[in-house]
N, CA and C atoms of all chains as a GROMACS GRO file, in nm:
protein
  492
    1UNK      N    1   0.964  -1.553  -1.343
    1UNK     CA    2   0.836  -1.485  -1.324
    1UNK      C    3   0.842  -1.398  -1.200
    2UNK      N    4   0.794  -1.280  -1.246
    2UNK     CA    5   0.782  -1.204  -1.099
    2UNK      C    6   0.631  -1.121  -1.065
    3UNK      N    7   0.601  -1.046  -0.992
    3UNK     CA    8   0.497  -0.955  -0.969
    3UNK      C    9   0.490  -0.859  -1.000
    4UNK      N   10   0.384  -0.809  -1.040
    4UNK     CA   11   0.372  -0.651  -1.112
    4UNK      C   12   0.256  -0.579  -1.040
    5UNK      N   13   0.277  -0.475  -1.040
    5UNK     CA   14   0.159  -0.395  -1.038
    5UNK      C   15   0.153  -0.275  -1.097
    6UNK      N   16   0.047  -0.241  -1.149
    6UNK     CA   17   0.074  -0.159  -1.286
    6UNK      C   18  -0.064  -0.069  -1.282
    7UNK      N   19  -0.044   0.091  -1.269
    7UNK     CA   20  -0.124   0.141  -1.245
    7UNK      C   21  -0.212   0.228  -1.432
    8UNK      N   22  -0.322   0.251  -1.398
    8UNK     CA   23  -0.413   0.330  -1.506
    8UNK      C   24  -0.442   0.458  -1.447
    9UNK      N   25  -0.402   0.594  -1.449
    9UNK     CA   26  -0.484   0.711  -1.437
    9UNK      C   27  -0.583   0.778  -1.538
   10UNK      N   28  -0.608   0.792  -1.491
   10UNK     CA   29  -0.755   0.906  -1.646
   10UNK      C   30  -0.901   0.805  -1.640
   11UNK      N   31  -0.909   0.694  -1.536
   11UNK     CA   32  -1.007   0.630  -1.586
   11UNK      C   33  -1.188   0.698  -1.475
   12UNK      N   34  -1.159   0.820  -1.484
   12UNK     CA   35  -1.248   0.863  -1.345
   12UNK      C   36  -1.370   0.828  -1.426
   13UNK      N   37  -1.507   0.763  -1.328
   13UNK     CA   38  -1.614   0.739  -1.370
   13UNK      C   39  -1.615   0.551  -1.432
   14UNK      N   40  -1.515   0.558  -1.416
   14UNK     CA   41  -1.552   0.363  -1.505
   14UNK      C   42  -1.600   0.272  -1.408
   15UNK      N   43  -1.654   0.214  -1.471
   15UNK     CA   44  -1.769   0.122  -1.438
   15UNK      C   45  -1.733  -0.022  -1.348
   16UNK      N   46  -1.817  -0.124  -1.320
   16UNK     CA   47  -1.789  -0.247  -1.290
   16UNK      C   48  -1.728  -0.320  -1.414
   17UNK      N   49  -1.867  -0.303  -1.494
   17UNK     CA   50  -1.868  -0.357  -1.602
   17UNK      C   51  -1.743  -0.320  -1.645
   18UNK      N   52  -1.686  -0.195  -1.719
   18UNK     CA   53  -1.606  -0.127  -1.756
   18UNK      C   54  -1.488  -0.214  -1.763
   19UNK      N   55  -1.469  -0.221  -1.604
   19UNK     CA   56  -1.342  -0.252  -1.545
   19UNK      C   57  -1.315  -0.429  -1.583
   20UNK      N   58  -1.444  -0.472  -1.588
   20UNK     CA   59  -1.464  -0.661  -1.631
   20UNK      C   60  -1.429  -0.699  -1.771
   21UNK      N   61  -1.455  -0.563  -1.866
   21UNK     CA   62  -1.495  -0.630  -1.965
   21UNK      C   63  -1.280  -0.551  -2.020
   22UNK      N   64  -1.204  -0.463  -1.956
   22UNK     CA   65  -1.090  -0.477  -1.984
   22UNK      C   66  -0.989  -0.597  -1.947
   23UNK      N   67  -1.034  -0.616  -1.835
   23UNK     CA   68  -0.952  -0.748  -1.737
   23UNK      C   69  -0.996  -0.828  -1.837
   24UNK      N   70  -1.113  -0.866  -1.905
   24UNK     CA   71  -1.125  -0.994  -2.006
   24UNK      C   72  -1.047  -0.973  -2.117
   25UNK      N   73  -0.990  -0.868  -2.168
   25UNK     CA   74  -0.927  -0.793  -2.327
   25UNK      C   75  -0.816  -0.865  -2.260
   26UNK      N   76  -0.772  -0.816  -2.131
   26UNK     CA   77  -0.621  -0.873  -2.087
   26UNK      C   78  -0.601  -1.021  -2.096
   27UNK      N   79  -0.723  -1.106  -2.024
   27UNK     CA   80  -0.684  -1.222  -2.039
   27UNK      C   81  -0.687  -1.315  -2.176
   28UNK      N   82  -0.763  -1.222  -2.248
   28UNK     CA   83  -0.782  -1.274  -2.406
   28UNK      C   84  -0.622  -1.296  -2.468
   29UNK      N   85  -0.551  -1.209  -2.456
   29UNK     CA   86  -0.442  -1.201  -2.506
   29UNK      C   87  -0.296  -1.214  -2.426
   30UNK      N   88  -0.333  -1.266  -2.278
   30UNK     CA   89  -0.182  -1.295  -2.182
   30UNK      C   90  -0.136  -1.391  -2.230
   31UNK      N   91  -0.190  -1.464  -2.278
   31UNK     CA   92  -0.082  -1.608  -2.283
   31UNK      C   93   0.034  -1.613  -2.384
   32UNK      N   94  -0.014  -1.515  -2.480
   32UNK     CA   95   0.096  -1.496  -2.577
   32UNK      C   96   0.221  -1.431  -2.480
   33UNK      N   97   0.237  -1.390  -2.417
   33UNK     CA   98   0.342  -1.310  -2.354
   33UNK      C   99   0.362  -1.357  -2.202
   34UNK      N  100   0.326  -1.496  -2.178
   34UNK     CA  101   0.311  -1.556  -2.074
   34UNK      C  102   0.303  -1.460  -1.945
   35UNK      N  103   0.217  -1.386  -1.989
   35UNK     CA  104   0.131  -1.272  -1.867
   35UNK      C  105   0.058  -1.343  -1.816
   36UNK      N  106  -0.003  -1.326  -1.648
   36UNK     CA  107  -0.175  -1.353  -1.598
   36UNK      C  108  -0.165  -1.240  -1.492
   37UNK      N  109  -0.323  -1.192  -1.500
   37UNK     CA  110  -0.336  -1.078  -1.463
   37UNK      C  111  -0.424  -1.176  -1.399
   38UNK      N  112  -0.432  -1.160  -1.236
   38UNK     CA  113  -0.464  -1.203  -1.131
   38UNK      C  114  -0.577  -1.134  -1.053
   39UNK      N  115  -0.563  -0.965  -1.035
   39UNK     CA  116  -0.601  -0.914  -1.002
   39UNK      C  117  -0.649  -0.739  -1.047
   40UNK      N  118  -0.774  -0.705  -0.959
   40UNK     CA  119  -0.769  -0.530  -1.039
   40UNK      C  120  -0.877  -0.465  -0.948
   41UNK      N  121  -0.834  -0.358  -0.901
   41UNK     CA  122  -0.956  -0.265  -0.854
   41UNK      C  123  -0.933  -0.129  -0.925
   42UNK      N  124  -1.054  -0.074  -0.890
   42UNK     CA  125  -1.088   0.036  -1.000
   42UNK      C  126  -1.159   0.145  -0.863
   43UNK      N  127  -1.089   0.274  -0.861
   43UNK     CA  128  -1.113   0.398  -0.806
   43UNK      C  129  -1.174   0.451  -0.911
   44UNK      N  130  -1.366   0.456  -0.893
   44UNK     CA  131  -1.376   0.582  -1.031
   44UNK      C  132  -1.383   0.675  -0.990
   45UNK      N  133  -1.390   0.738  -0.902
   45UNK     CA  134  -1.338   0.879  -0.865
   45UNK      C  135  -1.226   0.937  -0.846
   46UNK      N  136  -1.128   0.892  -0.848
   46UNK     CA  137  -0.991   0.970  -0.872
   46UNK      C  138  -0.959   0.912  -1.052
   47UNK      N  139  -1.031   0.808  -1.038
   47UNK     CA  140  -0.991   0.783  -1.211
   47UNK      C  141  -0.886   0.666  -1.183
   48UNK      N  142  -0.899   0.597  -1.088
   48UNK     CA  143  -0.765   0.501  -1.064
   48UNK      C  144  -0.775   0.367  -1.084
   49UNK      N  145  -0.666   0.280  -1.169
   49UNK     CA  146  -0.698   0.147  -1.145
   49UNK      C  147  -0.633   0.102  -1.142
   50UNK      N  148  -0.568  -0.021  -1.049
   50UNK     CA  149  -0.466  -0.085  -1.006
   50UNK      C  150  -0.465  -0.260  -1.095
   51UNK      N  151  -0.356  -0.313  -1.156
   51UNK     CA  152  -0.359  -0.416  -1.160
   51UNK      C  153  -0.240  -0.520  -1.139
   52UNK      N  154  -0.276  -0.620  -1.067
   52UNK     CA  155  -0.173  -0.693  -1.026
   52UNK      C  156  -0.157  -0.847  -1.112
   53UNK      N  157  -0.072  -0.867  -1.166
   53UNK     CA  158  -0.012  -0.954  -1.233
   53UNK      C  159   0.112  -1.048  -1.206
   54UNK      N  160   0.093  -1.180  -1.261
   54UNK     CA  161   0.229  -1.253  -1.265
   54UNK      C  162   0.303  -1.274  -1.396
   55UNK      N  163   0.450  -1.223  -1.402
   55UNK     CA  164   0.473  -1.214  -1.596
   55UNK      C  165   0.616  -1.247  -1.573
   56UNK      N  166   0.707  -1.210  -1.689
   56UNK     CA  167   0.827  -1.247  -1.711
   56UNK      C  168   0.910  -1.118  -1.729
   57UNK      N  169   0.831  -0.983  -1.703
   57UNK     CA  170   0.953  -0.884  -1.701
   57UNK      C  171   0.777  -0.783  -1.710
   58UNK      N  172   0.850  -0.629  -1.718
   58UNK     CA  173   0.744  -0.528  -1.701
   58UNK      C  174   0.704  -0.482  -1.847
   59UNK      N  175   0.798  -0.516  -1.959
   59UNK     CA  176   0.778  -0.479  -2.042
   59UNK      C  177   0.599  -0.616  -2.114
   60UNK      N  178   0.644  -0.688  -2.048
   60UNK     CA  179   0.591  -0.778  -2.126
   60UNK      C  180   0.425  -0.748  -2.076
   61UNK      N  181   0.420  -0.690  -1.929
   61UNK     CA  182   0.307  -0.660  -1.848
   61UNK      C  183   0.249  -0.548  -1.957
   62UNK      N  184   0.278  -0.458  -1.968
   62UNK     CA  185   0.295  -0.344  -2.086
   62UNK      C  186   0.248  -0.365  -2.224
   63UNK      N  187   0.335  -0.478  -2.297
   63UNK     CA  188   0.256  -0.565  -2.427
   63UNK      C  189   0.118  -0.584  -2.415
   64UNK      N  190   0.091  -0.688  -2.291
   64UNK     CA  191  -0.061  -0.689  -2.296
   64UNK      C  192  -0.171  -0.613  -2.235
   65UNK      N  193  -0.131  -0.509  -2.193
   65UNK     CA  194  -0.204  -0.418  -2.194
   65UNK      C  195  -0.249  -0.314  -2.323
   66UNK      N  196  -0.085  -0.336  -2.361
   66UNK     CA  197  -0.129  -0.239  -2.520
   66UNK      C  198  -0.203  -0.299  -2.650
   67UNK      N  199  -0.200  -0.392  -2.634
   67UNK     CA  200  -0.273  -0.539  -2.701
   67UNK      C  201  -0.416  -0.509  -2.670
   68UNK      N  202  -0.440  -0.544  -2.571
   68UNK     CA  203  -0.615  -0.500  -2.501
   68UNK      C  204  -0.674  -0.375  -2.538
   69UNK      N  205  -0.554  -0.260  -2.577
   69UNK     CA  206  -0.621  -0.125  -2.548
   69UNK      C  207  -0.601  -0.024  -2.428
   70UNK      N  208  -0.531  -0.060  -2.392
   70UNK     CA  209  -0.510   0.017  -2.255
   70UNK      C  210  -0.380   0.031  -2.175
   71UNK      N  211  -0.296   0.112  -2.216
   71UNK     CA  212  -0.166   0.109  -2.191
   71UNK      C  213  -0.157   0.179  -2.038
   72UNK      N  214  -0.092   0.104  -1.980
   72UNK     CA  215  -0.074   0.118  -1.832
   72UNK      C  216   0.002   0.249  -1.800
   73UNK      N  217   0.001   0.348  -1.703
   73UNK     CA  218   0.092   0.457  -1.677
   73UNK      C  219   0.210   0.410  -1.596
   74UNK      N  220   0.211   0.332  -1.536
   74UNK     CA  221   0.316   0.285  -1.459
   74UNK      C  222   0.298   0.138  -1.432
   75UNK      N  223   0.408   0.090  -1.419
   75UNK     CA  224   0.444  -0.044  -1.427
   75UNK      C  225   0.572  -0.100  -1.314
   76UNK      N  226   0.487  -0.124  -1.214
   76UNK     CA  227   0.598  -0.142  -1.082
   76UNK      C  228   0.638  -0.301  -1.093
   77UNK      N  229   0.790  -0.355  -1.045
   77UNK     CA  230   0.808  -0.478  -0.990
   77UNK      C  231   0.763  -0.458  -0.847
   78UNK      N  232   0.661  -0.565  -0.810
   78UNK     CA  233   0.635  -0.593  -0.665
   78UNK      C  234   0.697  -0.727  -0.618
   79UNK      N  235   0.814  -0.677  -0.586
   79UNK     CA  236   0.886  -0.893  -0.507
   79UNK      C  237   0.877  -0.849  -0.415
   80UNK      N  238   0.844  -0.798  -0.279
   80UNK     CA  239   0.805  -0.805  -0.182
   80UNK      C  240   0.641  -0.773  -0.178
   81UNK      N  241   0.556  -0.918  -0.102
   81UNK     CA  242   0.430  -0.873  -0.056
   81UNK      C  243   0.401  -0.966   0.051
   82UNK      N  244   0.281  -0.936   0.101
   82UNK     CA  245   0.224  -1.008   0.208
   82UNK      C  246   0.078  -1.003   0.202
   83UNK      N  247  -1.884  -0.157   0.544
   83UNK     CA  248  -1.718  -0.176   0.502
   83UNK      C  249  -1.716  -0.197   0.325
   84UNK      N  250  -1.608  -0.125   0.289
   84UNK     CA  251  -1.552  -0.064   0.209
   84UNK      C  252  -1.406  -0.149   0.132
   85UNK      N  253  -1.360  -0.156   0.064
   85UNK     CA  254  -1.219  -0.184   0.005
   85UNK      C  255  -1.159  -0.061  -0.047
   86UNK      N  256  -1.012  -0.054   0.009
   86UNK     CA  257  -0.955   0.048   0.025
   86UNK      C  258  -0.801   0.012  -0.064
   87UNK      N  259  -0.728   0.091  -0.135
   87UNK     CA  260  -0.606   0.108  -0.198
   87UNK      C  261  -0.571   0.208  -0.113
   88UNK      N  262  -0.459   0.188  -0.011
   88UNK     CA  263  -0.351   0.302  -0.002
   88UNK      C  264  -0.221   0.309  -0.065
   89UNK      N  265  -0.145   0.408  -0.104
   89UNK     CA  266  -0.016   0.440  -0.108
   89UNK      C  267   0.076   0.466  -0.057
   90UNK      N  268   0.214   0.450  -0.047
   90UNK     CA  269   0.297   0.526   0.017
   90UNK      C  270   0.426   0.549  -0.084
   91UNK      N  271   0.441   0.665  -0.075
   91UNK     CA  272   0.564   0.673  -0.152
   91UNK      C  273   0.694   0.700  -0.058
   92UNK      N  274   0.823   0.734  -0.158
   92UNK     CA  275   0.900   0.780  -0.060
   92UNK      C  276   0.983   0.677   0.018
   93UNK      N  277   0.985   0.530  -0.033
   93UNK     CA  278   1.018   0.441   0.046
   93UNK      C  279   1.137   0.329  -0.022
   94UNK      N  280   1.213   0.391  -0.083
   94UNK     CA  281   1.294   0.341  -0.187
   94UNK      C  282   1.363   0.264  -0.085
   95UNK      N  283   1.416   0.137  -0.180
   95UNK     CA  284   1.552   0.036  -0.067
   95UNK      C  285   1.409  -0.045   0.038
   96UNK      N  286   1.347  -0.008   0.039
   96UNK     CA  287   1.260  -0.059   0.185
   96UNK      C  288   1.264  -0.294   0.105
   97UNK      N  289   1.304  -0.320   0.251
   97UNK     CA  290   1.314  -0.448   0.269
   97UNK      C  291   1.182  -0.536   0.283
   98UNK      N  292   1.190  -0.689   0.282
   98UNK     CA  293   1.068  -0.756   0.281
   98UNK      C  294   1.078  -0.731   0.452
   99UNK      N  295   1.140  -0.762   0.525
   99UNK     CA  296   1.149  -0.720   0.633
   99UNK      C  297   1.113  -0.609   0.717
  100UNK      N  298   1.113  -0.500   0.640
  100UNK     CA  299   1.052  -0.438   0.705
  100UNK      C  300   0.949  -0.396   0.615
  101UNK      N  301   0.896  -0.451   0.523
  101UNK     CA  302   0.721  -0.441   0.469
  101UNK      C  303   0.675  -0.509   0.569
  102UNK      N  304   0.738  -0.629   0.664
  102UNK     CA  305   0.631  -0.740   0.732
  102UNK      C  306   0.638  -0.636   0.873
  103UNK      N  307   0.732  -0.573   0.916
  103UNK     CA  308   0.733  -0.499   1.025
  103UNK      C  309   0.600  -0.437   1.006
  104UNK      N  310   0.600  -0.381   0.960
  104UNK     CA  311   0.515  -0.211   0.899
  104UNK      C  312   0.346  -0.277   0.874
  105UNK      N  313   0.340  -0.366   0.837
  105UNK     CA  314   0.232  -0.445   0.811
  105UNK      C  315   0.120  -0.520   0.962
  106UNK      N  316   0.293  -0.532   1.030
  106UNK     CA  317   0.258  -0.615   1.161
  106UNK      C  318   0.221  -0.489   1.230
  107UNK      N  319   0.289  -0.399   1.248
  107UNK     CA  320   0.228  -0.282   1.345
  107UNK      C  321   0.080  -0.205   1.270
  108UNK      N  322   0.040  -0.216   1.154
  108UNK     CA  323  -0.072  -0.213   1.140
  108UNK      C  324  -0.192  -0.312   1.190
  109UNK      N  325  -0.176  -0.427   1.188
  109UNK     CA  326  -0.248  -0.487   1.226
  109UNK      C  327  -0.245  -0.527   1.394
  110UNK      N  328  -0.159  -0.479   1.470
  110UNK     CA  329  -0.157  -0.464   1.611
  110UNK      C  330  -0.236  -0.337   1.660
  111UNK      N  331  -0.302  -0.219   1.566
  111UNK     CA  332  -0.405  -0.123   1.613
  111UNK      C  333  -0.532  -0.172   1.541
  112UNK      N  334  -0.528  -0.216   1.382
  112UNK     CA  335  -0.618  -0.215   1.301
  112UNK      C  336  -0.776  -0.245   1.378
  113UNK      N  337  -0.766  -0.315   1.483
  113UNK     CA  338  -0.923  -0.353   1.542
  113UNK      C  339  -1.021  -0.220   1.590
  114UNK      N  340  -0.902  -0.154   1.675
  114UNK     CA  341  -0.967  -0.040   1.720
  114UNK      C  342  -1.052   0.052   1.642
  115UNK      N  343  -1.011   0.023   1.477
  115UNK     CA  344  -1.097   0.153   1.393
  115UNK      C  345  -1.126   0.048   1.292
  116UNK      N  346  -1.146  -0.078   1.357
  116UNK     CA  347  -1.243  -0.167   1.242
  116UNK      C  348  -1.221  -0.187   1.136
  117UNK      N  349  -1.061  -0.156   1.069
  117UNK     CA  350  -1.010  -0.189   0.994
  117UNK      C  351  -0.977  -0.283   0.997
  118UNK      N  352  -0.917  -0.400   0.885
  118UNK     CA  353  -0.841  -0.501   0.870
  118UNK      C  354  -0.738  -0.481   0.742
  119UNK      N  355  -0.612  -0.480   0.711
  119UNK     CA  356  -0.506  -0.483   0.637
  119UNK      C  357  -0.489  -0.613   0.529
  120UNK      N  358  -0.533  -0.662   0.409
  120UNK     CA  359  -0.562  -0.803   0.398
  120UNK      C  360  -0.419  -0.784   0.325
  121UNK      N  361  -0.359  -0.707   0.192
  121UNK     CA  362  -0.246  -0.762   0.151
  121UNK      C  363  -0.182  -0.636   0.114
  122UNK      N  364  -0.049  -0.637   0.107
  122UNK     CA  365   0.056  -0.553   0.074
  122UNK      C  366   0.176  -0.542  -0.014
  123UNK      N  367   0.247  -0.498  -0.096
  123UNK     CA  368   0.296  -0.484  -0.192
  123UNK      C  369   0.393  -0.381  -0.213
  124UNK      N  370   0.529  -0.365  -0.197
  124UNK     CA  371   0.648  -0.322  -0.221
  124UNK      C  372   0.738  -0.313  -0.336
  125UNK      N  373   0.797  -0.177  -0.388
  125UNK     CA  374   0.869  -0.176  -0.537
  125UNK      C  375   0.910  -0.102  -0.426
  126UNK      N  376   1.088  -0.176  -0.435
  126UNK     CA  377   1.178  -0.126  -0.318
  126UNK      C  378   1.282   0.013  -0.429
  127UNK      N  379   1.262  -0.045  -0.588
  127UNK     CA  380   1.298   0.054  -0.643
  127UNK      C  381   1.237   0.143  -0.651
  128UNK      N  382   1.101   0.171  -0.702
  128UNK     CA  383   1.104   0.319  -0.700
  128UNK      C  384   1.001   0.380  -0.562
  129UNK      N  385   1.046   0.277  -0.439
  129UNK     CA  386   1.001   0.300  -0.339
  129UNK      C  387   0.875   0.372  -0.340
  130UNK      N  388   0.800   0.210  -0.346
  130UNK     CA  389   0.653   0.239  -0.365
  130UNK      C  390   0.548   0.149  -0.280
  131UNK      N  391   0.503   0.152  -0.171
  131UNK     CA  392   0.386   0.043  -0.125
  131UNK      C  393   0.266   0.032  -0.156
  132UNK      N  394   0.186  -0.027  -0.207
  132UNK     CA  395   0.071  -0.051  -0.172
  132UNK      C  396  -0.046  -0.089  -0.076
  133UNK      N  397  -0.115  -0.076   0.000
  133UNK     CA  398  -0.176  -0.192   0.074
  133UNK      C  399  -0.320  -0.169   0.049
  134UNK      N  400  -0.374  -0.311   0.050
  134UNK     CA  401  -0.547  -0.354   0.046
  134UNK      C  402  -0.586  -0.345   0.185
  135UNK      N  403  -0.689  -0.263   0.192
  135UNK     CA  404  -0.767  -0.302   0.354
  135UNK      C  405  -0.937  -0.320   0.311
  136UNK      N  406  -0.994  -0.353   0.390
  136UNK     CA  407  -1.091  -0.343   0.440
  136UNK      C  408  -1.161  -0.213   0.589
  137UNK      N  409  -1.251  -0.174   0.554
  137UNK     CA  410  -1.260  -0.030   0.661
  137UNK      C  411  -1.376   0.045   0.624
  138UNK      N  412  -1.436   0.077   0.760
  138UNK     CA  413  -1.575   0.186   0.754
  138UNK      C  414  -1.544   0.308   0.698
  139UNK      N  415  -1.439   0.333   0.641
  139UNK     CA  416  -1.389   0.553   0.600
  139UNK      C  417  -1.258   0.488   0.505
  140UNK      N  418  -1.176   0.584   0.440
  140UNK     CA  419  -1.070   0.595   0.429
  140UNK      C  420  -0.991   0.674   0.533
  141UNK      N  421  -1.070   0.777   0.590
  141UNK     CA  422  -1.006   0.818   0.745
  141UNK      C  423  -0.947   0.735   0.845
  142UNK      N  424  -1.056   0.645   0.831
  142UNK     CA  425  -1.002   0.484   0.935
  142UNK      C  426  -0.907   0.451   0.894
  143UNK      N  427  -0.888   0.414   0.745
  143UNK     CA  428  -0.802   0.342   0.701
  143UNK      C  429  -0.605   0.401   0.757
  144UNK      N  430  -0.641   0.592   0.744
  144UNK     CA  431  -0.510   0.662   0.741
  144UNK      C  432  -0.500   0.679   0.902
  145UNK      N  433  -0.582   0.669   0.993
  145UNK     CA  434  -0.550   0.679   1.125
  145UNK      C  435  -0.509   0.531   1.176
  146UNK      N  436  -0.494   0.453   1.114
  146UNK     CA  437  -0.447   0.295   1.148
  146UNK      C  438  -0.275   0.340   1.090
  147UNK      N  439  -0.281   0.413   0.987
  147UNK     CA  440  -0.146   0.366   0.949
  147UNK      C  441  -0.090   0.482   1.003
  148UNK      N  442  -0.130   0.592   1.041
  148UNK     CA  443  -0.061   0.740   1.158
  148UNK      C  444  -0.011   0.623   1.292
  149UNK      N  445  -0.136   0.582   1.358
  149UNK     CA  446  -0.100   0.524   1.440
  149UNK      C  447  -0.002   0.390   1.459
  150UNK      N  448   0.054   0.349   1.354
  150UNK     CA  449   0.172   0.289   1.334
  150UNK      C  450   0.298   0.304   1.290
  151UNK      N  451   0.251   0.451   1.272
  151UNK     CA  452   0.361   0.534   1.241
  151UNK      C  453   0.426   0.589   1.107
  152UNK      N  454   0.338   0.496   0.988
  152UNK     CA  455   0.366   0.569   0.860
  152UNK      C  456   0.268   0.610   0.764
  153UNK      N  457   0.203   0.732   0.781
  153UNK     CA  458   0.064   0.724   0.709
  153UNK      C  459   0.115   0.765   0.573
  154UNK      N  460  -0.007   0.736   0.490
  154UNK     CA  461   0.024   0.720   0.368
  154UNK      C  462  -0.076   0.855   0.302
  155UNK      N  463  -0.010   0.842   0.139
  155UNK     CA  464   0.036   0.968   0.089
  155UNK      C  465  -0.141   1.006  -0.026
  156UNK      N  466  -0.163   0.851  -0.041
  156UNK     CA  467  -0.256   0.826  -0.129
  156UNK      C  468  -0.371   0.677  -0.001
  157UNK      N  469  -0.520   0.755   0.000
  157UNK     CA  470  -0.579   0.626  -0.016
  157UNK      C  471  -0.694   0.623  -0.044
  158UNK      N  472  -0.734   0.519  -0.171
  158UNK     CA  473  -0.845   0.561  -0.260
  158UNK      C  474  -0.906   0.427  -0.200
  159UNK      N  475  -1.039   0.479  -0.238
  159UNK     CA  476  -1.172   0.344  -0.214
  159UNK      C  477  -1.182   0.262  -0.350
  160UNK      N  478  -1.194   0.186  -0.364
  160UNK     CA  479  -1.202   0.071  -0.516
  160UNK      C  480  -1.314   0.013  -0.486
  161UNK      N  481  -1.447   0.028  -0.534
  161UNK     CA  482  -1.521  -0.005  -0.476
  161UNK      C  483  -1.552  -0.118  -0.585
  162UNK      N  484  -1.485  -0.137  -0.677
  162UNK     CA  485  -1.484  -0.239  -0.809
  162UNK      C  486  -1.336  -0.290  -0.817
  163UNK      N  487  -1.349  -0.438  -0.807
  163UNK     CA  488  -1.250  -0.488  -0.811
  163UNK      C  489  -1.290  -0.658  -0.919
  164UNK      N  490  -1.167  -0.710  -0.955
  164UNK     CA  491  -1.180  -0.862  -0.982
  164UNK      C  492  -1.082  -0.927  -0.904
   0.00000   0.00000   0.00000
């Protein structure tokens, strides 16, 4: 298992709600792909949203996002944090 | 106070070692502009940082990290997070 962080562009204007009710699509469907999405903030003015996860590779971070609806633009390994 | 996403790019190869450097000299000015730095995040491949702060501006946020010597490239407000 490692760390991800995995960014969304295009989302300018989204909501609290918005942003709650995708993080729930994600967790509906992580366990199949032994994903957990831990974390997420949402820039609606640049359209930005960050999410941080614990998974078994980036592709798999990727699966459940595309599963939910919402395919990530980038998909970083983060093994260094603090 | 605010929650803040910055970026930095440009930082490929960068070590856990020196994410904790870079982190530590932020938080050795951060008081002065009422910032606080809470967590940080490194993809040494495609040399990428993240960091979470807390802060009255995003101005604050980029004159904490000038004044430590590596300001960053991107820093958005998230004013929605989980």
């Amino acid at each position: 298992m490692a760390q991800y962080m995995d960014v969304h562009h295009g989302m300018k204007g989204i909501t609290a709600d918005q942003l709650m009710a995708a993080h729930k699509a994600d967790l509906a469907v992580e366990k199949d792909e032994g994903v957990h999405f831990e974390r997420a903030w949402a820039d609606p003015e640049s359209g930005t949203v960050y999410c941080l996860s614990e998974a078994p590779s980036p592709e798999a971070v990727q699966r459940v996002h595309e599963r939910a609806g919402h395919r990530a633009d980038e998909v970083h390994a983060v093994p260094y944090s603090i």
